[in-house]
N, CA, C and O atoms as CSV, one atom per row, in Angstrom:
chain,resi,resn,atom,element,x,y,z
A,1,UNK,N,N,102.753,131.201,79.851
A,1,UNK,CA,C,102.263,131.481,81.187
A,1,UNK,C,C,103.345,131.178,82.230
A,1,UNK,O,O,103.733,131.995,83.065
A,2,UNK,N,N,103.785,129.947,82.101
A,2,UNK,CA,C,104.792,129.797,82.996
A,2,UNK,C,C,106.143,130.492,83.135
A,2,UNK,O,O,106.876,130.402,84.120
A,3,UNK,N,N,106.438,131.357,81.773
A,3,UNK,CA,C,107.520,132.537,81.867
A,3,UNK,C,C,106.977,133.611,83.086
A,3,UNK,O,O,107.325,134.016,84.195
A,4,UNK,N,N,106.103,133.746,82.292
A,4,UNK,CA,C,105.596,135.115,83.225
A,4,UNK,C,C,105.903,134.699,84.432
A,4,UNK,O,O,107.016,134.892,84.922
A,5,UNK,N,N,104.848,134.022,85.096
A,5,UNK,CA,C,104.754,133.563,86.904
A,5,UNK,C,C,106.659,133.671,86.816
A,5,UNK,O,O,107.529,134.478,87.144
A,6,UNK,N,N,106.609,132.855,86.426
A,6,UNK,CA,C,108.594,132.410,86.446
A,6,UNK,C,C,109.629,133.959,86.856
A,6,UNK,O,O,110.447,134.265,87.724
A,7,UNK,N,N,108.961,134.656,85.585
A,7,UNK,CA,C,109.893,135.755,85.746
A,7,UNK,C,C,109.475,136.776,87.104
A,7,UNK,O,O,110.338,137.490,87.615
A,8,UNK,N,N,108.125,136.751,87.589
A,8,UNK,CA,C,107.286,137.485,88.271
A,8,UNK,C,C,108.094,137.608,89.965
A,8,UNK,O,O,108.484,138.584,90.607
A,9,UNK,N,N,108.096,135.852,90.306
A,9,UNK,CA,C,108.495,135.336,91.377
A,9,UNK,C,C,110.102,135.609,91.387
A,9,UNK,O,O,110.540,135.928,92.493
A,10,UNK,N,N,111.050,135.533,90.322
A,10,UNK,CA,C,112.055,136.076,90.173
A,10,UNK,C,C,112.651,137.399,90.820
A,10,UNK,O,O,113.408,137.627,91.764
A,11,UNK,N,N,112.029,138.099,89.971
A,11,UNK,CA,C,111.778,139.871,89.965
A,11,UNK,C,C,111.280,140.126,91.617
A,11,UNK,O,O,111.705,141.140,92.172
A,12,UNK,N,N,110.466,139.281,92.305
A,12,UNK,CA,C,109.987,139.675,93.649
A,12,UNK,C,C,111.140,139.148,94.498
A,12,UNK,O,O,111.546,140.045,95.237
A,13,UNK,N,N,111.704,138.181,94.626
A,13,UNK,CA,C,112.893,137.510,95.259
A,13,UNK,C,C,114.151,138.527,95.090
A,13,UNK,O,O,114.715,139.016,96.070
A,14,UNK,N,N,114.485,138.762,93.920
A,14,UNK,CA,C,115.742,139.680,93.739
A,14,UNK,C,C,115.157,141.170,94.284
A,14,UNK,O,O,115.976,141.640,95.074
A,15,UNK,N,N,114.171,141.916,94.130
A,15,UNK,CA,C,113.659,142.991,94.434
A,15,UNK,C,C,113.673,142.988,96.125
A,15,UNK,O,O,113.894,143.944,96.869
A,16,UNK,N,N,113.399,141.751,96.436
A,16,UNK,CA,C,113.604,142.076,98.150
A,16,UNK,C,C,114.587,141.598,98.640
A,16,UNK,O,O,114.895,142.120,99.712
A,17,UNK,N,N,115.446,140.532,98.178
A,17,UNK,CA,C,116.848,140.008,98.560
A,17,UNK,C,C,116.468,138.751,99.479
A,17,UNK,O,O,116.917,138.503,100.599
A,18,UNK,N,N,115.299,137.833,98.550
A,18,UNK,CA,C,115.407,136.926,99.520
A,18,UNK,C,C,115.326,135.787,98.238
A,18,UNK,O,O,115.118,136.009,97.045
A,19,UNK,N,N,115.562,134.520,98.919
A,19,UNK,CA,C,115.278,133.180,98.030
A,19,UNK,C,C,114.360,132.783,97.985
A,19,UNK,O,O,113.695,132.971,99.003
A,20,UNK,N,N,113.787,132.114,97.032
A,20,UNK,CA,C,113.020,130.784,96.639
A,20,UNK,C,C,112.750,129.651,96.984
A,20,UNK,O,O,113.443,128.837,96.373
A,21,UNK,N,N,111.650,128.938,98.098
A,21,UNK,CA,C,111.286,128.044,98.456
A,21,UNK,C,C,110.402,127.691,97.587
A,21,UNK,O,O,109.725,128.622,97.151
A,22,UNK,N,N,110.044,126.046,96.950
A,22,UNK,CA,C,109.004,125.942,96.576
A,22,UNK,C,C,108.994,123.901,97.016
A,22,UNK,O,O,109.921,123.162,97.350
A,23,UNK,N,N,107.929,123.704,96.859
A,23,UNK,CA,C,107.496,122.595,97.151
A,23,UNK,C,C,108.465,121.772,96.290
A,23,UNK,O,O,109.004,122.290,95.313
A,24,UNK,N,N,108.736,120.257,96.705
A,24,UNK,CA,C,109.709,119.109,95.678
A,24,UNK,C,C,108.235,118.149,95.237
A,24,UNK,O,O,107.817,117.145,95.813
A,25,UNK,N,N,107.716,118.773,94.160
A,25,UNK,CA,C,106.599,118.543,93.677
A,25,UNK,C,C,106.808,117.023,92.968
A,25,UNK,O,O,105.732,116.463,92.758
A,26,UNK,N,N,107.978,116.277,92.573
A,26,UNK,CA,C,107.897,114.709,92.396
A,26,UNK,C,C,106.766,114.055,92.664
A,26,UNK,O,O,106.367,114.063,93.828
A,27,UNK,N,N,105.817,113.168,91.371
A,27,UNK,CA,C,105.327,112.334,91.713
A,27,UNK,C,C,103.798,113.097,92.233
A,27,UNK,O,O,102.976,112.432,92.863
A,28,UNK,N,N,103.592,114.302,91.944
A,28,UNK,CA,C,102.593,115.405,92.268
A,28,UNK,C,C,101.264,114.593,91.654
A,28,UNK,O,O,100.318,114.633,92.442
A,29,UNK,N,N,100.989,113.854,90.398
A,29,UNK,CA,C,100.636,113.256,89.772
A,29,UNK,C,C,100.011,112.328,90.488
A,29,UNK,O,O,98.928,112.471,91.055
A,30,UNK,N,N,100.859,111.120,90.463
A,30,UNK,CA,C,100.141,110.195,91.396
A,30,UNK,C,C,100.031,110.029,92.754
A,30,UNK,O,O,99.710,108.956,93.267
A,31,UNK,N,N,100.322,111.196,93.466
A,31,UNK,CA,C,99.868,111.502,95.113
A,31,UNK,C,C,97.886,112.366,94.870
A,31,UNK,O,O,96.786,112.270,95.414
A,32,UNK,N,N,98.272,112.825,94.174
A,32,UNK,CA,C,96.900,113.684,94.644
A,32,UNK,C,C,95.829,113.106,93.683
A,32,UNK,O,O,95.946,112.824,92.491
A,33,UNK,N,N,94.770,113.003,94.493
A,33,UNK,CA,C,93.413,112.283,94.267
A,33,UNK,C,C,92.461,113.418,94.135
A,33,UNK,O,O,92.439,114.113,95.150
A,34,UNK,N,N,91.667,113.810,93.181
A,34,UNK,CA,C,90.907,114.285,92.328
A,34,UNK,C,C,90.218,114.061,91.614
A,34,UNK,O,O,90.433,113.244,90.718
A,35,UNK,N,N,88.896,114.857,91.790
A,35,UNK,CA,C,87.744,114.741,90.522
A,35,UNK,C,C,88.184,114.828,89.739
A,35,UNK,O,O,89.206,115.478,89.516
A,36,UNK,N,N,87.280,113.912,88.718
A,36,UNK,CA,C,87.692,113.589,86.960
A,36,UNK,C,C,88.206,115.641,86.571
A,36,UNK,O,O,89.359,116.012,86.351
A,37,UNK,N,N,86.916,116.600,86.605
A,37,UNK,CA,C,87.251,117.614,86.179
A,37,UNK,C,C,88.371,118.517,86.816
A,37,UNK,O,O,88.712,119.451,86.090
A,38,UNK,N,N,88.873,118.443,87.769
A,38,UNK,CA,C,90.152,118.584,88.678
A,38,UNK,C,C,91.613,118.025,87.974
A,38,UNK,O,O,92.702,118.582,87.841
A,39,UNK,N,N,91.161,116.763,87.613
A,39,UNK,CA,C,92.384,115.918,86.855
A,39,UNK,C,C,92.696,116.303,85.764
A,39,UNK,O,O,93.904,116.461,85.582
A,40,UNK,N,N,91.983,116.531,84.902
A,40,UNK,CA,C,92.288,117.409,83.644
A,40,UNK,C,C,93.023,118.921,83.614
A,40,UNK,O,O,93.728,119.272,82.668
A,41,UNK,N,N,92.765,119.734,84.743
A,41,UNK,CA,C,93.282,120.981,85.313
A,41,UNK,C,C,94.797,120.418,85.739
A,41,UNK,O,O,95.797,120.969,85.279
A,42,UNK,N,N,94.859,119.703,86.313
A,42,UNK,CA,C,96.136,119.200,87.015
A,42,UNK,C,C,97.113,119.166,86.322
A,42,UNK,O,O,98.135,119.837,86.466
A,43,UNK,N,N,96.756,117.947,85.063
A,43,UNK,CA,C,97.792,117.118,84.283
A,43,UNK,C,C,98.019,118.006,83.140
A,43,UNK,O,O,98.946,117.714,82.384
A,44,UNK,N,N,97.221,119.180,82.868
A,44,UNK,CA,C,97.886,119.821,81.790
A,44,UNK,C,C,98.768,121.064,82.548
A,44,UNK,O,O,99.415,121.934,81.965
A,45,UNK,N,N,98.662,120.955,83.501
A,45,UNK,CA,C,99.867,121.594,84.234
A,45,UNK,C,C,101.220,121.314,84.143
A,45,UNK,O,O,101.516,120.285,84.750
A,46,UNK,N,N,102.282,121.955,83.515
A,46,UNK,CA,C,103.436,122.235,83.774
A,46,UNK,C,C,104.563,122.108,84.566
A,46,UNK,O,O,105.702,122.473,84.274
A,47,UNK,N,N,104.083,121.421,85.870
A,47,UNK,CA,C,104.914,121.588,87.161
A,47,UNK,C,C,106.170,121.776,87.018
A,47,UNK,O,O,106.812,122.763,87.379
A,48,UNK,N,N,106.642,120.593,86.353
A,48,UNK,CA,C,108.417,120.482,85.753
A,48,UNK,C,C,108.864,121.695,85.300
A,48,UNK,O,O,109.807,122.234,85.879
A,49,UNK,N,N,108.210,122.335,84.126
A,49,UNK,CA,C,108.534,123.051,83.194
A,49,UNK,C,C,108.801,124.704,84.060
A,49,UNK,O,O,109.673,125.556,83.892
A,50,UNK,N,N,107.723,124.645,84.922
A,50,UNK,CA,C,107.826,126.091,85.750
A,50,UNK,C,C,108.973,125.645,86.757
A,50,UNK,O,O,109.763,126.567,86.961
A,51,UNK,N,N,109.211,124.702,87.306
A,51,UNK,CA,C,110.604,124.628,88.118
A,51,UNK,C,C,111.736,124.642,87.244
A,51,UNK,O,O,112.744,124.659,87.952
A,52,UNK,N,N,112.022,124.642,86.070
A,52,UNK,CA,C,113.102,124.940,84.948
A,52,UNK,C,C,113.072,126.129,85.023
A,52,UNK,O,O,113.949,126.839,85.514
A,53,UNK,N,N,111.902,126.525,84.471
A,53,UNK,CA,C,112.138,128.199,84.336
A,53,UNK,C,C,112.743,129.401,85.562
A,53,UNK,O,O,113.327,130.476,85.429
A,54,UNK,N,N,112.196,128.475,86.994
A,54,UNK,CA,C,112.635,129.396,88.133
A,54,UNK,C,C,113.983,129.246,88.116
A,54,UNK,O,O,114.771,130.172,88.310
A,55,UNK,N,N,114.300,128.065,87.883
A,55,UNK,CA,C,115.459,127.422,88.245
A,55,UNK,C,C,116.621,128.605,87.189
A,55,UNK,O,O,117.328,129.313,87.906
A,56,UNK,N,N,116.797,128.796,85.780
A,56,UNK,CA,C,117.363,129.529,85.169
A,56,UNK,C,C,117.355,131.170,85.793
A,56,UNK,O,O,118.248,131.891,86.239
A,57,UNK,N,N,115.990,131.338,85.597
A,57,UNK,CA,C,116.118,132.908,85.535
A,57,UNK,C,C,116.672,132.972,87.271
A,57,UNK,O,O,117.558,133.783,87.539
A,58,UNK,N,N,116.311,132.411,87.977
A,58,UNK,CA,C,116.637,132.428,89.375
A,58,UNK,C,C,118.433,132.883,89.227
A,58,UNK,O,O,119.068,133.902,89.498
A,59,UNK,N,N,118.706,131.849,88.788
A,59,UNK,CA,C,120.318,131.757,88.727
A,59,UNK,C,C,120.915,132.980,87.648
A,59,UNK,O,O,122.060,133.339,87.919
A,60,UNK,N,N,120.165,133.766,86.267
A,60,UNK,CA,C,120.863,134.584,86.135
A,60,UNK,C,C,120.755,135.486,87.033
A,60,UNK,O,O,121.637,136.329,87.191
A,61,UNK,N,N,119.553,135.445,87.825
A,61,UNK,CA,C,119.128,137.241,88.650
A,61,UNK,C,C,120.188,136.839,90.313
A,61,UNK,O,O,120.183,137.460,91.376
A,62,UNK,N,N,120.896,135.726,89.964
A,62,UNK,CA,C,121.730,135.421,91.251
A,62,UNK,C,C,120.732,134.821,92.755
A,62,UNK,O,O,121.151,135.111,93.875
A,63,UNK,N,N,119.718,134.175,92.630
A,63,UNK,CA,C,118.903,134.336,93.624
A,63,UNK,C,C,118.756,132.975,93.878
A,63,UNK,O,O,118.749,132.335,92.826
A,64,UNK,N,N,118.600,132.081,95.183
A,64,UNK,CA,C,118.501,130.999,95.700
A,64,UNK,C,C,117.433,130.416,95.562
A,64,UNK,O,O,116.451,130.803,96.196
A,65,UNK,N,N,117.380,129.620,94.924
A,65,UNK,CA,C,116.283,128.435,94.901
A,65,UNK,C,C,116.092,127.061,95.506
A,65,UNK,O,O,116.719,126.297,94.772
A,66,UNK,N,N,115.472,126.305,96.589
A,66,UNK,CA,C,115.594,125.540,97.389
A,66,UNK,C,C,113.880,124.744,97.008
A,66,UNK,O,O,112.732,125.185,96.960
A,67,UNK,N,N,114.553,123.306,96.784
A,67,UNK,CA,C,112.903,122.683,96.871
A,67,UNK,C,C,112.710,122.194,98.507
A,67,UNK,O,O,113.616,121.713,99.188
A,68,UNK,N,N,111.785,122.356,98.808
A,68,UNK,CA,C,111.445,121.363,100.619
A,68,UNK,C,C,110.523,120.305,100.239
A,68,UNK,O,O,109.849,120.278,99.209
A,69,UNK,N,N,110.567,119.103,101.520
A,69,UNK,CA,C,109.659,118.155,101.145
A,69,UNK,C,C,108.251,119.004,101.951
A,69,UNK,O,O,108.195,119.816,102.874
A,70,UNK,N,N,107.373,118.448,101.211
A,70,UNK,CA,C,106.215,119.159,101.386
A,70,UNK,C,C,105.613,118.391,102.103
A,70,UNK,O,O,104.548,118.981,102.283
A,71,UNK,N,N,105.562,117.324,102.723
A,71,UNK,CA,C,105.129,116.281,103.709
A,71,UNK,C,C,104.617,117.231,104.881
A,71,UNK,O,O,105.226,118.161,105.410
A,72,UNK,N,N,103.439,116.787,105.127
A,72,UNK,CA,C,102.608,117.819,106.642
A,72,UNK,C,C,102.796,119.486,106.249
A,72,UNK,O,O,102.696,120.156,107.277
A,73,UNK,N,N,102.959,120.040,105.440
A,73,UNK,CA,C,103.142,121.500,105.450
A,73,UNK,C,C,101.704,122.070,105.841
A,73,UNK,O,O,101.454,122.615,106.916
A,74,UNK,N,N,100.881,121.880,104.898
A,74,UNK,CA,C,99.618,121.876,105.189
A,74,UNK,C,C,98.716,121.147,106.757
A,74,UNK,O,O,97.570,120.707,106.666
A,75,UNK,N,N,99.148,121.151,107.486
A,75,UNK,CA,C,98.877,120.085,108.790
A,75,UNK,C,C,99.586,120.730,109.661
A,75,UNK,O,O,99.069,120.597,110.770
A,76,UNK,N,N,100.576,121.400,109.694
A,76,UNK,CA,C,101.158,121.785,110.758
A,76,UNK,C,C,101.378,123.006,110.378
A,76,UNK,O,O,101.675,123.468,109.277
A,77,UNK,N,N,101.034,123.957,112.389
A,77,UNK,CA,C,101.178,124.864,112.779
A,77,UNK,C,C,101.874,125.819,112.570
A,77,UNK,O,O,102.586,125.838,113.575
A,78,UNK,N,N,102.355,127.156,111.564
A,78,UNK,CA,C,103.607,127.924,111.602
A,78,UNK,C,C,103.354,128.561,112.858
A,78,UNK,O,O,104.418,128.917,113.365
A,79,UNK,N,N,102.240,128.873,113.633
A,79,UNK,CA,C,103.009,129.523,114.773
A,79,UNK,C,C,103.613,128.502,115.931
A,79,UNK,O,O,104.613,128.846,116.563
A,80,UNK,N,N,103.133,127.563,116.117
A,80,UNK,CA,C,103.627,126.877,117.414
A,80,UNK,C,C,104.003,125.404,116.948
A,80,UNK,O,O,104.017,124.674,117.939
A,81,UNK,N,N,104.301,124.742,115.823
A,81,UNK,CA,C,104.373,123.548,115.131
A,81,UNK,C,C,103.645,122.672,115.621
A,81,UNK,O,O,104.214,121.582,115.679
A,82,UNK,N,N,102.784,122.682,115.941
A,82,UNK,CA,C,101.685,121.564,115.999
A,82,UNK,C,C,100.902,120.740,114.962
A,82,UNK,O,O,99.844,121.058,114.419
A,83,UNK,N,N,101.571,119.706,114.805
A,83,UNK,CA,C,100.942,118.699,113.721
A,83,UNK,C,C,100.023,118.126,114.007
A,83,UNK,O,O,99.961,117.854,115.206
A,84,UNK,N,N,98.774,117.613,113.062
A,84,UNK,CA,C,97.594,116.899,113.312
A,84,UNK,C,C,96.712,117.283,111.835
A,84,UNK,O,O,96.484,118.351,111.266
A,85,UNK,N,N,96.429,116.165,111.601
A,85,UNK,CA,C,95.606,116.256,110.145
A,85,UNK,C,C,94.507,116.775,110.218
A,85,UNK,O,O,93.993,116.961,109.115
A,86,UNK,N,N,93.568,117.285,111.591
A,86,UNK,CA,C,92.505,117.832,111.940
A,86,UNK,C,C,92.573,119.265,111.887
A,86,UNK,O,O,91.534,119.926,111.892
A,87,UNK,N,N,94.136,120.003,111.818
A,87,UNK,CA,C,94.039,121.543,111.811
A,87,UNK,C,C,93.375,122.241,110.874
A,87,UNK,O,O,92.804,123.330,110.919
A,88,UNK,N,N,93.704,120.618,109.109
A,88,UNK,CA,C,93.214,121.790,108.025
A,88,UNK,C,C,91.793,121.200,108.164
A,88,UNK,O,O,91.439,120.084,107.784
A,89,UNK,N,N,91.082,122.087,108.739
A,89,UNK,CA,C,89.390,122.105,108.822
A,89,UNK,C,C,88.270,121.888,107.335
A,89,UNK,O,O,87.132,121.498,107.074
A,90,UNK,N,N,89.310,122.354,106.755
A,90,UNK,CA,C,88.971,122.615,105.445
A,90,UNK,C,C,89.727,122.736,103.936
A,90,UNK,O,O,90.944,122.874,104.067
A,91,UNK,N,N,89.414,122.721,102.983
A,91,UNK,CA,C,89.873,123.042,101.957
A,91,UNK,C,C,91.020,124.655,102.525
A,91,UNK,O,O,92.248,124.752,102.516
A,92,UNK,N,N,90.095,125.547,102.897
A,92,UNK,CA,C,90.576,127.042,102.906
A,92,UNK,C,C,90.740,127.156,104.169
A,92,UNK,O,O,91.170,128.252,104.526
A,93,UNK,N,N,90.477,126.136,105.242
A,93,UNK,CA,C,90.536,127.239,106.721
A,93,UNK,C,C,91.515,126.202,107.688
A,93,UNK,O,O,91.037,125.091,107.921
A,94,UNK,N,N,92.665,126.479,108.173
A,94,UNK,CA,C,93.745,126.234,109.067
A,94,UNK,C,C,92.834,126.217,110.856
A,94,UNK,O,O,91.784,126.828,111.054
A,95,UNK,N,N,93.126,125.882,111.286
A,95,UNK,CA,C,92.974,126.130,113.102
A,95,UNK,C,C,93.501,124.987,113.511
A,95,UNK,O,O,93.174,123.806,113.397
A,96,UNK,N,N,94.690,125.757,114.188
A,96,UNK,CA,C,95.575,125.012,115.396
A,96,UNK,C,C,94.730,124.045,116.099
A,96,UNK,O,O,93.602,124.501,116.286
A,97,UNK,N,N,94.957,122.483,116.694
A,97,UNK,CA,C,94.161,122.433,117.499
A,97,UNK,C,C,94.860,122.603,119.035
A,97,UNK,O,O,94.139,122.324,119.993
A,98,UNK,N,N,96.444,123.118,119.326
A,98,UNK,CA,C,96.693,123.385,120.394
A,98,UNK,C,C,96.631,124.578,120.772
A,98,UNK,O,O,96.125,124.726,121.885
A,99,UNK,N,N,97.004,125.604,120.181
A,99,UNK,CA,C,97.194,126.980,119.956
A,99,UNK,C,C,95.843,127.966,119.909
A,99,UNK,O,O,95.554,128.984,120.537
A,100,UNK,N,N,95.219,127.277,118.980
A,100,UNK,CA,C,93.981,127.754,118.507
A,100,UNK,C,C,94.203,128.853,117.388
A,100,UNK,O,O,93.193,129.469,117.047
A,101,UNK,N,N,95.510,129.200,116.722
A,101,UNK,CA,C,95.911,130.018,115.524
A,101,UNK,C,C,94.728,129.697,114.288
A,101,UNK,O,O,94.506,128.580,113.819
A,102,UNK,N,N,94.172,130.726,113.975
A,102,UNK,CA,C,92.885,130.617,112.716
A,102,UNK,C,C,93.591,131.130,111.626
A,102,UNK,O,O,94.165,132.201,111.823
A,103,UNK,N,N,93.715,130.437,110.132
A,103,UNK,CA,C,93.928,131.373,108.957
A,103,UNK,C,C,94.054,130.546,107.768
A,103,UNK,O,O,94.254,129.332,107.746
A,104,UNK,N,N,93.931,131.245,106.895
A,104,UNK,CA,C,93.991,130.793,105.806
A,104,UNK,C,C,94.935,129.422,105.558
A,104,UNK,O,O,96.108,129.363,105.927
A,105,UNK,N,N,94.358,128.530,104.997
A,105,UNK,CA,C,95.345,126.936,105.028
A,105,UNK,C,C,96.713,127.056,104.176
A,105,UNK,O,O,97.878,126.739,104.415
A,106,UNK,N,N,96.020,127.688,103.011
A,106,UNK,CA,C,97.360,127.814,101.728
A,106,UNK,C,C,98.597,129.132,102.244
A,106,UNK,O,O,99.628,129.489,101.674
A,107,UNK,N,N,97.941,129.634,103.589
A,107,UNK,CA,C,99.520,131.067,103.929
A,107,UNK,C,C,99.781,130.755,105.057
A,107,UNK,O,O,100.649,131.435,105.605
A,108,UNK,N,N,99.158,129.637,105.838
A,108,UNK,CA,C,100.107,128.884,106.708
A,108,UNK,C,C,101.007,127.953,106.127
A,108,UNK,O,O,102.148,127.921,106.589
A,109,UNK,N,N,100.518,126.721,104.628
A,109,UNK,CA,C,101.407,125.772,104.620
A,109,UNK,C,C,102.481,126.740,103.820
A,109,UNK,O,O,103.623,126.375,103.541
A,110,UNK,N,N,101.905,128.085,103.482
A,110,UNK,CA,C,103.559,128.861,102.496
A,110,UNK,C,C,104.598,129.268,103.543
A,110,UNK,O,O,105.823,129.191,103.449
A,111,UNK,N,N,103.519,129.920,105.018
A,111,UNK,CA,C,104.845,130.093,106.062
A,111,UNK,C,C,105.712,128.995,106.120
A,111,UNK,O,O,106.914,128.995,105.851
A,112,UNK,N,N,104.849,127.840,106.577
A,112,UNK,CA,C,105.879,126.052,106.655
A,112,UNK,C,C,107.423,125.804,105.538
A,112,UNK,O,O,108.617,125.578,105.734
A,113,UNK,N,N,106.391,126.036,104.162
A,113,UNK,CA,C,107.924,126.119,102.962
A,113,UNK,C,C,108.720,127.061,103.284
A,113,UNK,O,O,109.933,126.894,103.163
A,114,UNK,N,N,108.210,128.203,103.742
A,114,UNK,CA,C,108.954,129.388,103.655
A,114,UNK,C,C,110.166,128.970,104.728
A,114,UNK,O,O,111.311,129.364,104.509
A,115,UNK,N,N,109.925,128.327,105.648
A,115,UNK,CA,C,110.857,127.963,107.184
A,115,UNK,C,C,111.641,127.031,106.419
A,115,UNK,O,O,112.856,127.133,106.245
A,116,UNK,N,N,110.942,126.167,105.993
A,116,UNK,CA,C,111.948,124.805,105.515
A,116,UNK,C,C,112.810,125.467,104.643
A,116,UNK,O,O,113.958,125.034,104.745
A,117,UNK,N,N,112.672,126.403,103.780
A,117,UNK,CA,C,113.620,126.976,102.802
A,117,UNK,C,C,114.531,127.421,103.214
A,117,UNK,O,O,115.662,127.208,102.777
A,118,UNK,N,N,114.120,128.475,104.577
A,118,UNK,CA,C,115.318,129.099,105.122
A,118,UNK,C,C,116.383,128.146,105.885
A,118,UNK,O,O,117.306,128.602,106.560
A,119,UNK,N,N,116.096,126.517,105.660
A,119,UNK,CA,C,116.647,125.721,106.489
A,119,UNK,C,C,117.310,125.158,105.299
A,119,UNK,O,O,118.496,125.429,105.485
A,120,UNK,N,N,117.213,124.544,104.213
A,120,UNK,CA,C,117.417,124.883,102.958
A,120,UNK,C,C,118.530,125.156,102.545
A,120,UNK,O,O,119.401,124.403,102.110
A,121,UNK,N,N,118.519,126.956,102.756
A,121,UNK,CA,C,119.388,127.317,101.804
A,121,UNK,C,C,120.239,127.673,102.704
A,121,UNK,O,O,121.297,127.784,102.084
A,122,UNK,N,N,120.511,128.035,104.296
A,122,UNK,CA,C,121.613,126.851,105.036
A,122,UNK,C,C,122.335,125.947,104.452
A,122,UNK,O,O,123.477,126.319,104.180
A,123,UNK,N,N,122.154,125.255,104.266
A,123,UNK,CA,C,122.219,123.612,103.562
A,123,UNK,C,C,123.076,124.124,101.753
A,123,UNK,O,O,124.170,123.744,101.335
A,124,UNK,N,N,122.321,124.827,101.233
A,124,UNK,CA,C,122.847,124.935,100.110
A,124,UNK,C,C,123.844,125.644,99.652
A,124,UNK,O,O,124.554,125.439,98.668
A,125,UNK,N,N,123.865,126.813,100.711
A,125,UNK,CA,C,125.308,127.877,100.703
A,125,UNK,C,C,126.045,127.372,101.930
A,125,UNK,O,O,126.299,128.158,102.843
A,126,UNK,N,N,126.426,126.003,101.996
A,126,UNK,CA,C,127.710,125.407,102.941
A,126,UNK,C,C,128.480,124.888,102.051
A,126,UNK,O,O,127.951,124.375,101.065
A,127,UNK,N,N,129.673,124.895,102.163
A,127,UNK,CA,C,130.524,125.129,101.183
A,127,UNK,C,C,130.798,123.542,100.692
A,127,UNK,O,O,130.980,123.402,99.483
A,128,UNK,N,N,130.836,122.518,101.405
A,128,UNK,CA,C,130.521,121.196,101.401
A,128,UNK,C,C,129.332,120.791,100.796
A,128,UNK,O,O,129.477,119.761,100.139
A,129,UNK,N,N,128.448,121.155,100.795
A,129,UNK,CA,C,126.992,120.704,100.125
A,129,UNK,C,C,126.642,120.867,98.615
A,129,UNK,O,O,127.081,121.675,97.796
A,130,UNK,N,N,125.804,119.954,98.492
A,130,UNK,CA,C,125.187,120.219,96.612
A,130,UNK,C,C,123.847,120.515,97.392
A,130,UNK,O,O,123.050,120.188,98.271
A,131,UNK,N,N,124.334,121.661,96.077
A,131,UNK,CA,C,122.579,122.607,95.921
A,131,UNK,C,C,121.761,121.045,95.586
A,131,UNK,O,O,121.942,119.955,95.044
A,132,UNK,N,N,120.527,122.027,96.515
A,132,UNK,CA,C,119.174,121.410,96.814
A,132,UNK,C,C,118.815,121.294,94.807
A,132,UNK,O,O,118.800,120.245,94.163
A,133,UNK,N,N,118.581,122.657,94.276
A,133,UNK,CA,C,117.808,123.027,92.946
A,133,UNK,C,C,118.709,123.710,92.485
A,133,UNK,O,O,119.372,123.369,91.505
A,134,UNK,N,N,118.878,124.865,93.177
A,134,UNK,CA,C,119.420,125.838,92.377
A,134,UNK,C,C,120.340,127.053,93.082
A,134,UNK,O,O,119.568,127.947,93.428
A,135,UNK,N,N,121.517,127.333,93.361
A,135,UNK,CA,C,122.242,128.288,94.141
A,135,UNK,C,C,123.016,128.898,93.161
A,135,UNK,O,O,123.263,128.461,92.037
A,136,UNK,N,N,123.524,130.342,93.864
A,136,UNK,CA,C,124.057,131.312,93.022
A,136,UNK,C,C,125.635,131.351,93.491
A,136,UNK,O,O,126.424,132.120,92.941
C-alpha cells in the first residue's frame, strides 16, 4: 500500500513540476491521543516506511521533498494567518475567527504545509544548506 500512495504522490509532483511537502511526523505516536479503536488504526501504520518510500522514488523522479514542523498547521489561517485553537471548530470544519474564512480543516492545514514547504525547499536548494529529507 505504501508503494502505491508513494509512487502516486510521486507521479503527481513530477507530472506538475512541483515538490513534496509533508508533515515531520517524529514522535506521531506519542503526541496523539486516541480511542483504544483509533490506536490500533494508528500504530499499524507505516509512517516511517511511507517517508522512505517518498523519499527514494522522489529522488529517482528528481523531485523535492521537504518535511515542515507541523506545529499549529491545523489552527492557523492559510488565508490571513490567524492562529487560535478555536478556528478548528471541529474534527472537519476550519473558520477563521478573524477573517471569518470557512473550509474544510484537513485543505487548510495542507495549504499551511504546502507554504512551509515552499519555504523549505528555499532552504534546501541553497547551496550552503543540508537537505531538509530529500533534494535532487
Amino acid at each position: 500500500m505504501n508503494h502505491r500512495i508513494g509512487k502516486n504522490i510521486v507521479a503527481e509532483a513530477e507530472r506538475t513540476e512541483r515538490g513534496i511537502a509533508v508533515e515531520e511526523l517524529t514522535g506521531i505516536r506519542v503526541r496523539v491521543r486516541l480511542r483504544k479503536p483509533q490506536r490500533a488504526t494508528l500504530h499499524s501504520w507505516t509512517f516511517a516506511q511511507l517517508g522512505q518510500f517518498l523519499t527514494y522514488k522522489a529522488q529517482r523522479a528528481g523531485v523535492v521533498v521537504v518535511q515542515v514542523d507541523p506545529a499549529y498547521t491545523s489552527q492557523t489561517c492559510h488565508a490571513c494567518g490567524h492562529v487560535d485553537k478555536r478556528n478548528r471548530r471541529s474534527q472537519a470544519v476550519f473558520q477563521c475567527g478573524r477573517c471569518d474564512f470557512v473550509g474544510h480543516a484537513d485543505h487548510n492545514a495542507a495549504h499551511n504545509i504546502a507554504a512551509r514547504g515552499v519555504v523549505g525547499w528555499g532552504e534546501v536548494m541553497r547551496p550552503d544548506a543540508a537537505p531538509v529529507l530529500a533534494a535532487s
